[in-house]
N, C-alpha and C positions, 0 to 999 in steps of 0.2 A: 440204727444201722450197726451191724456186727463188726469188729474191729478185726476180724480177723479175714476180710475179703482179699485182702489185699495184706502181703507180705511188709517187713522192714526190709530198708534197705540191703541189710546185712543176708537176707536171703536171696539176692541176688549176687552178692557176692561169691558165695557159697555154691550158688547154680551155676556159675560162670565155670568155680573152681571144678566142678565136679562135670561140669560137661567137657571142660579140659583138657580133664585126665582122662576121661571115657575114649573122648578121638585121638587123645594121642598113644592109646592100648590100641587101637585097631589100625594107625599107621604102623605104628613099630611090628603088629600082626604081620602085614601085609608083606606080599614077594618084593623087593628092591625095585622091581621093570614095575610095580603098578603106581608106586608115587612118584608123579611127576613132577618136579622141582620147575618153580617160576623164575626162574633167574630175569628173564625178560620184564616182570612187571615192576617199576620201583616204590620201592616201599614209602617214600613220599604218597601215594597213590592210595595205597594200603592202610596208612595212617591218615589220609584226607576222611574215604568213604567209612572207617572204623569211629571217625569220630561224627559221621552225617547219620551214622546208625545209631549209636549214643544219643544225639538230639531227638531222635524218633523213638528212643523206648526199647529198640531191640538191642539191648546191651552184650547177652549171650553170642550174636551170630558176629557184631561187633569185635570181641576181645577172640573167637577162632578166627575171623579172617586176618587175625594179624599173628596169629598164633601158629595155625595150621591151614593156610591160605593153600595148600593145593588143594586140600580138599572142593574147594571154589573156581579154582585157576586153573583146571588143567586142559586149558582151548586158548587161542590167540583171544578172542574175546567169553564175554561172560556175562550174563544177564541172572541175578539171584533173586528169588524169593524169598525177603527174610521174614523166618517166624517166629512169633512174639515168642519172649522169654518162659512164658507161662508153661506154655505147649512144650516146651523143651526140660523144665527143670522138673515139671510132673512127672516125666517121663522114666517108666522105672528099665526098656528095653536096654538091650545088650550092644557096648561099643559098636560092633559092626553092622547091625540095624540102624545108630544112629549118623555110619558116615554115610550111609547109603540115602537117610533119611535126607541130609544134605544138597547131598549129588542129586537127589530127585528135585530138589527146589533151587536147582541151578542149570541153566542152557547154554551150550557152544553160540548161540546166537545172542546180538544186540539188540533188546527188542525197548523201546521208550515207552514212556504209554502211548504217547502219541501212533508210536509204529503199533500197538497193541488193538489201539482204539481202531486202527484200518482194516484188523481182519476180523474176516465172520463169525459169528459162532459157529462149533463144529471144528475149527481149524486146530491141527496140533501142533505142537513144539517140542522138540526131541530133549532132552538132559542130558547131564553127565552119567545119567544111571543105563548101564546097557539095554537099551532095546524099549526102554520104558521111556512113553511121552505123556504128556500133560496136554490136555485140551481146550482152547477157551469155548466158554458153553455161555457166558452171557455178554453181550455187547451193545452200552448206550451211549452213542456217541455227546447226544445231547447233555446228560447228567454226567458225564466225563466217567463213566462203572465199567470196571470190566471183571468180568469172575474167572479163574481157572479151575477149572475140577470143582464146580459150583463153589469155589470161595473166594470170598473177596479183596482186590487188591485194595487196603486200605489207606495204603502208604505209597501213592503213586511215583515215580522220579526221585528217592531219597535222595542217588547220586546219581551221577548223569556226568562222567568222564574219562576222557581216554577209550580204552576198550570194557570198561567195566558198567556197568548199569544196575543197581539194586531199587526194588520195588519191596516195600511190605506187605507184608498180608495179615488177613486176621485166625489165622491155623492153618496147619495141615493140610497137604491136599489129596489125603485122603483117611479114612478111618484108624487110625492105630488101635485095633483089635487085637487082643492075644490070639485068637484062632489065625491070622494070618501067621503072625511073630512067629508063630510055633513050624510051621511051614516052609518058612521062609520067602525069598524078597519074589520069588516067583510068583507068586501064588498070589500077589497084592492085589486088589481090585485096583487095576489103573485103566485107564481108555483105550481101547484098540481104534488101532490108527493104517490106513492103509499105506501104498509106495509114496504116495502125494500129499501125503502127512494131512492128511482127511481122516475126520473121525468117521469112525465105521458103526464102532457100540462105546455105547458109557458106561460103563460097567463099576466105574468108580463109588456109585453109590444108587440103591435101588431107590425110586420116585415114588416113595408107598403117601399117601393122602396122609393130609394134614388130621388129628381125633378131633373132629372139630365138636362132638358130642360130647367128649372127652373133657372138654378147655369147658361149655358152659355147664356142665355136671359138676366140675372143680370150683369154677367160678362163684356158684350157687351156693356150694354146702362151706363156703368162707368168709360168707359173707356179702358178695359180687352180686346182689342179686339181680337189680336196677340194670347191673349190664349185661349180666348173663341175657336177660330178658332181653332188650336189647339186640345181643349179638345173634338170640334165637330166630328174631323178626324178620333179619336181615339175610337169614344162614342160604337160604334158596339161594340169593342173587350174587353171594361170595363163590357158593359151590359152582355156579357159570362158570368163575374166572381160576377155578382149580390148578388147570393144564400150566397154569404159565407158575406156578409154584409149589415146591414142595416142604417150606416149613413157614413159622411164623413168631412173628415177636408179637404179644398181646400187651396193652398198657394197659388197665384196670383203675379207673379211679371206685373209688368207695361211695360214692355218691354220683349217679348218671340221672340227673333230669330231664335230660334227654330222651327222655323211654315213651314219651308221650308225645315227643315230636310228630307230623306226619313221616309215612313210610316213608318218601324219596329223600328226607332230610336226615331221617334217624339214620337211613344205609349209609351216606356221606358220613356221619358224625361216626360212625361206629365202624367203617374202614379208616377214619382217621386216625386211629387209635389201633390200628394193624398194621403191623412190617409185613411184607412177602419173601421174610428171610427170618432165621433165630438166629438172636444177638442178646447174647447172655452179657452180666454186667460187667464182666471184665474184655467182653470183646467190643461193647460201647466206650468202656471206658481210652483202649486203643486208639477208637478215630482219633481223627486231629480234632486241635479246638473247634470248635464253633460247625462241626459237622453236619450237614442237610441229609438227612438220609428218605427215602420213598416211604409211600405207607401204599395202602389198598385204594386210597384216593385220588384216582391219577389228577396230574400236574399240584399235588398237594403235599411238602416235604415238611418234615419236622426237624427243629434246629436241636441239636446237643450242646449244652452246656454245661462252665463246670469242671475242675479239674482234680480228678477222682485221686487223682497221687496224691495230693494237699488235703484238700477238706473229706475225702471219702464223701463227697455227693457228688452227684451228676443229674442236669433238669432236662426235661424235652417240651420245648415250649414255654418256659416258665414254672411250668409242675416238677416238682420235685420228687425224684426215685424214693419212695418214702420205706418200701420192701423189695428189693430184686430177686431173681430165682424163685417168688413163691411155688410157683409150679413148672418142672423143668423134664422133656421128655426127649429123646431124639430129633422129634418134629416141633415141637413149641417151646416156647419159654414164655412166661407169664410176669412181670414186673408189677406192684402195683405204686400207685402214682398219686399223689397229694390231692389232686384235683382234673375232673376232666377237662380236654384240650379247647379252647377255645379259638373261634376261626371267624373275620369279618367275614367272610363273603362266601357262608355255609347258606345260608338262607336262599 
């Protein structure tokens, strides 16, 4: 495993310092009438949920809401999406892209997950950013998930006080492209929403199919053969369940004895080993400890273990991320994994 997945500390200091100075160049930009000053929120508050964000990883959105807190604050209440540090310190775009950036992952309204988990998919939620809403596009009550703008809230109820509410996420809620940057904030693929804050179109991100020819082509010429074969078998009866997703996370062990299972047991073993979402190794490394997350096997979840900041490993099952990112596209990511997953009651 490459040492270099994952930064030193000291590079978050560095991203903290230089996202900083970035929003504090586009406040000082700005007319006097457009920053709003929080006098009403006390900074006890400020410094409560800056250090509930700390605990959770997002350090960056941490050290400006105690920095440049209108950016967050400028409504009696406030509801933030914060996004990982990663997403922000890569980030080479221009101070005024990046308050805006903000403003779109923060709501005049109070929304808990619980309040979250009650609306439909389809339903939108207005920001601080003019005119621009945010849509929730997936909702299971059951497994506590909720997505905005297809991404997931991974960091449920960070804080949960007074008028303030922070939720984390695992990116962006939408594509940071140069072709838009260049444009400007108009021009962003966000959700249109009609009077009744109903999504109209998604436009946030186009639903093109997963290369699923692509993934066992890859799989093949690196060795995968066992499971390429495998996933080839099964490919008809995943293409059925296409509609309800549009990327995926592949685990790949190097050895799949399974390939001679019968057909209805191979399908089971070989969606076990599929997410219905791409979850690259630093956005696994995100969830919380001991994280359940779905595969292609319904009511059959795989546990994350392992804590990537310390040992730089992370297990699903007991298998161990032995190569992450082998293969990495808009739609898939391909991890491979020590050994394939085992399951009592596949049979």
């Amino acid at each position: 495993m490459s040492s270099d997945w994952w930064r030193a500390p000291a590079y978050f200091t560095v991203s903290v310092l230089l996202a900083f100075l970035a929003i504090s160049t586009a406040l000082k930009s700005l007319p006097k009438e457009e920053v709003i000053l929080t006098k009403t929120t006390p900074s006890p508050l400020l410094l409560e949920a800056s250090a509930a964000l700390r605990r959770s990883g997002f350090n960056i959105i941490a050290a400006l809401l105690q920095i440049t807190p209108e950016i967050f604050l400028s409504s009696p209440q406030s509801t933030i999406f914060a996004i990982p540090d990663s997403a922000i310190a890569n980030s080479s775009h221009t101070s005024w892209l990046l308050k805006h950036l903000f403003q779109y992952h923060t709501s005049p309204l109070q929304l808990s997950m619980n309040d979250l988990l009650k609306k439909r998919p389809g339903s939108c939620i207005p920001t601080l950013l003019y005119r621009k809403n945010i849509a929730i596009t997936k909702v299971d009550e059951k497994e506590s998930v909720v997505e905005i703008n297809n991404v997931l809230i991974s960091h449920p109820d960070i804080f949960l006080e007074g008028p303030l509410t922070i939720h984390g996420v695992l990116g962006p809620f939408f594509s940071m492209e140069s072709q838009y940057v260049e444009q400007g904030w108009d021009h962003f693929p966000t959700p249109i929403c009609d009077a009744n804050l109903t999504l109209v179109s998604e436009v946030m991100e186009p639903k093109n199919v997963v290369e699923w020819r692509h993934i066992i082509r890859l799989l093949s010429s690196k060795g995968f053969v066992s499971f390429a074969i495998g996933l080839n078998s099964v490919l008809d009866g995943i293409l059925e369940d296409q509609t309800n997703f549009s990327s995926v996370t592949v685990f790949a062990p190097p050895e799949f004895s399974f390939v001679t299972s019968p057909s209805a047991l191979l399908d089971k073993i070989v969606r076990f080993h599929i997410l219905p979402r791409k979850l690259t190794i630093m956005e696994l490394a995100l969830l919380p400890a001991n994280a359940s997350v779905a595969t292609l096997f319904p009511d059959h979840n795989l546990k994350i273990s392992g804590d990537f900041n310390v040992t730089q490993e992370l297990s699903i099952n007991g298998a161990k991320i032995v190569a992450p990112n082998i293969f990495l596209s808009k739609r898939f990511v391909v991890h491979e994994i020590s050994q394939a997953f085992q399951l009592a009651d596949l049979s």
